[in-house]
N, C-alpha and C positions, 0 to 999 in steps of 0.2 A: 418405451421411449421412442419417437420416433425422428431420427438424425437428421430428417430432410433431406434437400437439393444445396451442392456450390457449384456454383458455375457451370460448368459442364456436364458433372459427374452426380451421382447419385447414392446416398451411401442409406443402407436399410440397418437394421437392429439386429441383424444374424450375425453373428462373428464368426462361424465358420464359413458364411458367401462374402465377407469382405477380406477376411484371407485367400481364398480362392483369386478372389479376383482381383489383390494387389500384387498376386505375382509376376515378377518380371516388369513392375512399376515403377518408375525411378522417383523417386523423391530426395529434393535437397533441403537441409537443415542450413539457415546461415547463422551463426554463432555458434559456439563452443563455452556456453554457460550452465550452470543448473537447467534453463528449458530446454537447452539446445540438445545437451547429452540423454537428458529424459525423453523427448519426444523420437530420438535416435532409437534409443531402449525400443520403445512402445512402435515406432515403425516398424525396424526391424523383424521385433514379435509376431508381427501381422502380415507378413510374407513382401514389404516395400525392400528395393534396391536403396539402401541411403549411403547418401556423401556426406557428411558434416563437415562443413567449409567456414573456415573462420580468417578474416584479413585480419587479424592482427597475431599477437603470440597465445596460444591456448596453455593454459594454467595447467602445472607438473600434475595435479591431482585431477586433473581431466582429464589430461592424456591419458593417465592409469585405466581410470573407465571405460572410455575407447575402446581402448585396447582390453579391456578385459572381456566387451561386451565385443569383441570383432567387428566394430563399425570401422567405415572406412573413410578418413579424414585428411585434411590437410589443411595446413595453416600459413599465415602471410599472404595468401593469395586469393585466391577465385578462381576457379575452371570454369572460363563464363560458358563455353560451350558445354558443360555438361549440366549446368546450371539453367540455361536455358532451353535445355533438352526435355527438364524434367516436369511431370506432371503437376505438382505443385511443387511450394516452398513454404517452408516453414520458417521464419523469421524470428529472432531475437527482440522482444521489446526496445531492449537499446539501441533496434538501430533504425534511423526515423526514416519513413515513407519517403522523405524530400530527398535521398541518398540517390544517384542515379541510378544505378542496378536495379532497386527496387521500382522506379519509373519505369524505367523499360520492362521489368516482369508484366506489370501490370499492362504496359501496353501491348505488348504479344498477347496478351489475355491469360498471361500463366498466373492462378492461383496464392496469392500470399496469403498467408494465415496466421495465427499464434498458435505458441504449443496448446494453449485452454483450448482451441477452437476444434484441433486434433482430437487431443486426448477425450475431449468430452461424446466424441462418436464411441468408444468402447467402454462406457459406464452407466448402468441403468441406477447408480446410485443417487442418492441425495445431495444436491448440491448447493449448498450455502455459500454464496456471493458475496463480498462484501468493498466494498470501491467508497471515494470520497477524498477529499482533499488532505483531512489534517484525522488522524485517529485509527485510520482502515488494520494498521496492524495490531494495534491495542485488542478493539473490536474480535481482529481475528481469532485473536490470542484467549482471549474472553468466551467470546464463543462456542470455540474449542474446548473451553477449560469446562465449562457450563454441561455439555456434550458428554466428553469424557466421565466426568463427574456424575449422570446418570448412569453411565454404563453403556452406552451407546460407541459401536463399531465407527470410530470417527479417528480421519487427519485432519492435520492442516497442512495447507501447500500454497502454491500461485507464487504468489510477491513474498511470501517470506516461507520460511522452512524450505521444504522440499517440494522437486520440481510436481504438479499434476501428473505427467505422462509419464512419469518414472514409479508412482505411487499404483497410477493404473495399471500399468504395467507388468510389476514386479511385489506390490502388496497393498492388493484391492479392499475397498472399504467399505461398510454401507453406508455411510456421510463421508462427505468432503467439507470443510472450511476452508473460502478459498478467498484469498487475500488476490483484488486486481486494480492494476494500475491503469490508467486511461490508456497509456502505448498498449495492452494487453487485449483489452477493449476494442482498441482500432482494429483489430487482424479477427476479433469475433465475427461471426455471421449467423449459423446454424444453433450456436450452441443457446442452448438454455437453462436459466437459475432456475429451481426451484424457491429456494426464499432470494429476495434480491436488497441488499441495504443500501441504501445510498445516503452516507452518514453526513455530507457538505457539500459546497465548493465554493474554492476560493481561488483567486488568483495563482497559479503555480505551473509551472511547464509551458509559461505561454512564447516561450520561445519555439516549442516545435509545434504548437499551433498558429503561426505568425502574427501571434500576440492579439490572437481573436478569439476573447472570451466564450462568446458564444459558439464556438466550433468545441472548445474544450468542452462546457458544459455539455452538447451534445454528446461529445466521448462518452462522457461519466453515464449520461443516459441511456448508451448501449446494454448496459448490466440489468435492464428491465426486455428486450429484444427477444423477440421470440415467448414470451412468457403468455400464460392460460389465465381463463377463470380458475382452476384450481393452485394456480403459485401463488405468490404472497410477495410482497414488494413493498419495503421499510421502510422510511423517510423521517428528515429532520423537520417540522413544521416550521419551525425557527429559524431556520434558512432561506434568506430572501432566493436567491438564484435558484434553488430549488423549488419554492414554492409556485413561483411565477413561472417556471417551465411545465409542472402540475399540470396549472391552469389550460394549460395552450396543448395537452397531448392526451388523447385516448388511450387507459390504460388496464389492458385488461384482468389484472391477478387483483385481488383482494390488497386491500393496503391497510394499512396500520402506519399513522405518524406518532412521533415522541416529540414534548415540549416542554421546556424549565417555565415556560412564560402563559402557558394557557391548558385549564384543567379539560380534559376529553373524556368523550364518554368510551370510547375503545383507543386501543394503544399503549403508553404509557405518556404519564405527565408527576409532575412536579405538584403535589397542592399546598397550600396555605400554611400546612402544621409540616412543612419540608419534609413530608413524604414523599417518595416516592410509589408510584404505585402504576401494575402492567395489569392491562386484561384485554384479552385476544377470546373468541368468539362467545362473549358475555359470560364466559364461564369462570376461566381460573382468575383472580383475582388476588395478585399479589403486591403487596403494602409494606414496605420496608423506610428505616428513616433513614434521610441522604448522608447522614452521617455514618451509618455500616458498612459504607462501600470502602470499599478497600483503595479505591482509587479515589485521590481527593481532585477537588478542581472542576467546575460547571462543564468543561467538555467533557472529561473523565465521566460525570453522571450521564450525560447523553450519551456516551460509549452504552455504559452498563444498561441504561435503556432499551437502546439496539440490541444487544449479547440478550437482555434479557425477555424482549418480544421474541425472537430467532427460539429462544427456549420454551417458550408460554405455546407457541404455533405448534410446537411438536410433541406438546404436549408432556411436557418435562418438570415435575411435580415443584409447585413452590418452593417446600423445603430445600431441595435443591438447588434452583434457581437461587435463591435468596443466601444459602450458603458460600455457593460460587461468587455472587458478586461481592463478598465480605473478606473471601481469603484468597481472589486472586491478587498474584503476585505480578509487579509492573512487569514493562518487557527493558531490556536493555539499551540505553543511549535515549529515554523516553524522560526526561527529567529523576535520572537517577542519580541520589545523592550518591558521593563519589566518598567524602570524607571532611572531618572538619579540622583546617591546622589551626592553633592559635586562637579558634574561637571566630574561624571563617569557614562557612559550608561552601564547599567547591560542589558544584551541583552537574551532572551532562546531559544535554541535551540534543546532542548532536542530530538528532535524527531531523529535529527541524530544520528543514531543508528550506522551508518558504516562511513568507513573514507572520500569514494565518498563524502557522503551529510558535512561532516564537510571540505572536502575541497571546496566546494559551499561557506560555511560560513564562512572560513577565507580570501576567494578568493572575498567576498565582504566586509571583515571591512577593512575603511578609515582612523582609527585610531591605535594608537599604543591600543596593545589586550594582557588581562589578559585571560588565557585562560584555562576551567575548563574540562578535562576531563579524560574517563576512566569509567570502567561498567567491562561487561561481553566479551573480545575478542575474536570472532569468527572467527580467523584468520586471522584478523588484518595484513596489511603491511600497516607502516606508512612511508613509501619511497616518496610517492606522494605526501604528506604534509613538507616536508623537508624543500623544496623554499621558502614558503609561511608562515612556521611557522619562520625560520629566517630572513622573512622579517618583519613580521607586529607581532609576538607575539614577550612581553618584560618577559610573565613568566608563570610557569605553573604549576596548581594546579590539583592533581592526585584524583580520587573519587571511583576509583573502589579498589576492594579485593587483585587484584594482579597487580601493576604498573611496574613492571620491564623494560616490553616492551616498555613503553612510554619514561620510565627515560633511555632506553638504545638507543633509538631512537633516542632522540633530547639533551641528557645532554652535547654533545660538541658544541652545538648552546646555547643553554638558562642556563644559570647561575644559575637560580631560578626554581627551579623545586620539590615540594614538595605532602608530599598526607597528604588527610583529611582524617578523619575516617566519618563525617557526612556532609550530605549538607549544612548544617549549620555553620561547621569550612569550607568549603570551601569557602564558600561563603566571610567571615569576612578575610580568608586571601588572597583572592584577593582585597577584597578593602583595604589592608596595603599595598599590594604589586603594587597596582593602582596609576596614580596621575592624577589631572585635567588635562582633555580631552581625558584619558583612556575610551577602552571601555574592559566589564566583560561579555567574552563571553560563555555562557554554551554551548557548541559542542561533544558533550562523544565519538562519533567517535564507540561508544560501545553499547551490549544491558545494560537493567538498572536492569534484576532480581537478581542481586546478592546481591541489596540491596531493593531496590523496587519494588513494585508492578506492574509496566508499566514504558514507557517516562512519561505517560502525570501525573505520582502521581510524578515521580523529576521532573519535570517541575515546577508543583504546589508548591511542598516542595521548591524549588532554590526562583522560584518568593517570594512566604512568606519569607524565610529569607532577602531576599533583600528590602523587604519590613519595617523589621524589623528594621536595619540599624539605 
């Protein structure tokens, strides 16, 4: 593998000439996350001086690590001086490019990067990509499962589980599954996928692209960067914004698309007797009906699609494949039934952070839907939800700080439209406003830090109150 050029510096494939020659290097880490305390790990390992500098309060179970690993840290603040001392920096997805700090790094000419960008200099393993608006962790999760399941030396890491350069670091693998987010993307340069999926895109995060689609879709396009005729690179055919960016770039790895809506002669598609069926370089040819997958829902089969071309490439025997997509298990806060009171499924969805994924999940409930949402809106058009919420939602309970936009949206369709100040009152007036054979769907359509700490702490808080019941 060969790590290339950043900026300045030169990094080769020996690891014992770039420990050598990161001695007495400084490098700074800014945040104090799963990447932050990972790529700390993997610096350190490598003979770098690291600071991990975090402006806000660093989490009791981080500090432990810190400190267990001897990295040297501080929090609430910024040592800009020693920060801008250092050779590069390693930045936190969470924290956006328009921050001023990171403006001035960048115009001294100091190096920002993501911890992927790092860690991926010290792995000659196989690297499984996987990015996209609405699904990328499902995918990961699938993929991984797919992997595993043959017997293959494989993690998952990036955007969910565990950090990359903590993994490299501390227990190295011959595959990665790597879940990445567009912020994750942005600080890539050098690094390269060997398989690259790009499962969507859809309106979401365009707040920190200043609400400029096409800068975001670019993002999403960085996860093909760097890539050969020998990689491989995944796509949704069915995807307008995808496909139209296709059209307009030279691409050089081998490609394989998946479609519900049109039969291919490689790839995987959907045919007429609702098979599904994958075949990657004319050879393995696998044929399963869309009814085995374990995951129901037309994006759920263009996940298992993905998961299952990523399989067929590496040559991972049908049986297998076809197994995996039948008994993997969902992932958590992903349309997970929670429980039924009284003959109401309270269902969570929290992880829908954008309207895309909450149109997945209203576009699969079968029942009349009490319907919870509302967060943080990131520019939010709820245009696309219109159809679907005056077909299958009977009422709608508001959860976030500022609902205007949802009450202005849908209040000439839905009668019942009200807001809760806790998850908790949402909760209890969706099961007043419910009746048997209702279902109680958490879908925010929104992010959740305006009141919580992530998806997955309202997820947890919705499921407990429902539980409460």
């Amino acid at each position: 593998m060969d790590c290339g050029d950043y900026g300045s510096g030169t990094f080769n494939c020996n690891l014992e000439t770039k420990i050598v020659s990161n001695t007495n290097k400084h490098i700074v880490i800014l945040g104090a996350g799963e990447s932050g305390i990972g790529a700390g790990i993997l610096a350190q390992q490598k003979g770098y001086k690291v600071l991990v500098s975090d402006n806000g309060k660093i989490k009791d179970r981080y500090k432990a690590m810190l400190e267990q690993y001897d990295l040297e840290w501080e929090e609430e603040e910024h040592s800009v001086e020693r920060i801008f001392a250092a050779a590069e920096v390693i930045k936190s997805p969470g924290i956006p490019d328009s921050v001023p700090l990171i403006k001035e790094l960048k115009a001294k000419g100091i190096p920002v990067i993501s911890e992927i960008e790092f860690a991926g200099r010290y792995t000659d393993a196989v690297k499984i990509c996987i990015t996209g608006s609405n699904g990328k962790t499902t995918t990961t999760l699938m993929t991984h499962h797919i992997l595993k399941k043959a017997g293959l030396d494989v993690a998952v890491c990036g955007n969910v589980g565990e950090s990359f350069a903590k993994l490299v670091a501390l227990e190295p693998h011959d595959y990665y599954v790597i879940e990445l987010s567009s912020f994750q993307l942005d600080g890539m340069f050098n690094f390269k996928a060997e398989i690259a999926v790009l499962l969507n895109i859809t309106p979401d995060h365009l707040d920190r692209y200043n609400y400029d689609m096409n800068a975001y879709a670019e993002s999403k396009f960085r996860i093909i960067q760097n890539q050969t005729n020998e990689d491989y690179f995944i796509y949704n055919l069915d995807d307008e914004i995808t496909t139209n960016k296709i059209n307009n770039k030279q691409i050089k790895a081998k490609t394989y698309s998946f479609s519900l809506n049109q039969e291919l002669e490689e790839g995987a598609w959907l045919d007429k007797q609702e098979q599904i069926n994958i075949l990657t370089n004319k050879q393995q040819h696998l044929i399963m009906s869309i009814y085995d997958l374990a995951q129901k829902g037309k994006h759920n089969a263009q996940n298992s699609m993905a998961s299952g071309i990523s399989g067929s490439i590496l040559k991972i025997r049908n049986e297998v494949i076809r197994e995996s997509l039948s008994d993997f298990q969902g992932i958590e806060h992903r349309l997970e039934p929670v429980v039924s009171v009284h003959g109401i499924q309270f269902i969570n969805d929290s992880k829908a952070t954008n309207v895309n994924s909450t149109w997945y999940a209203l576009e699969s409930m079968d029942k009349p839907t009490i319907w919870i949402a509302g967060g943080v809106d990131k520019g939010n058009d709820y245009t696309m939800l219109y159809g679907l919420v005056k077909q299958k939602v009977k009422g709608i309970v508001c959860i976030g700080e500022e609902n205007s936009k949802i009450h202005a949206a849908f209040g000439d369709v839905i009668e019942d439209i009200y807001d809760a100040s806790t998850i908790e009152e949402a909760v209890g007036m969706s099961y007043r406003l419910a009746k048997k054979g209702y279902n109680v769907l958490l879908s925010p359509a929104c992010a959740s830090f305006d009141k919580f700490e992530n998806y997955e702490e309202r997820g947890n808080l919705f499921k407990r109150a429902v539980r409460m019941l």
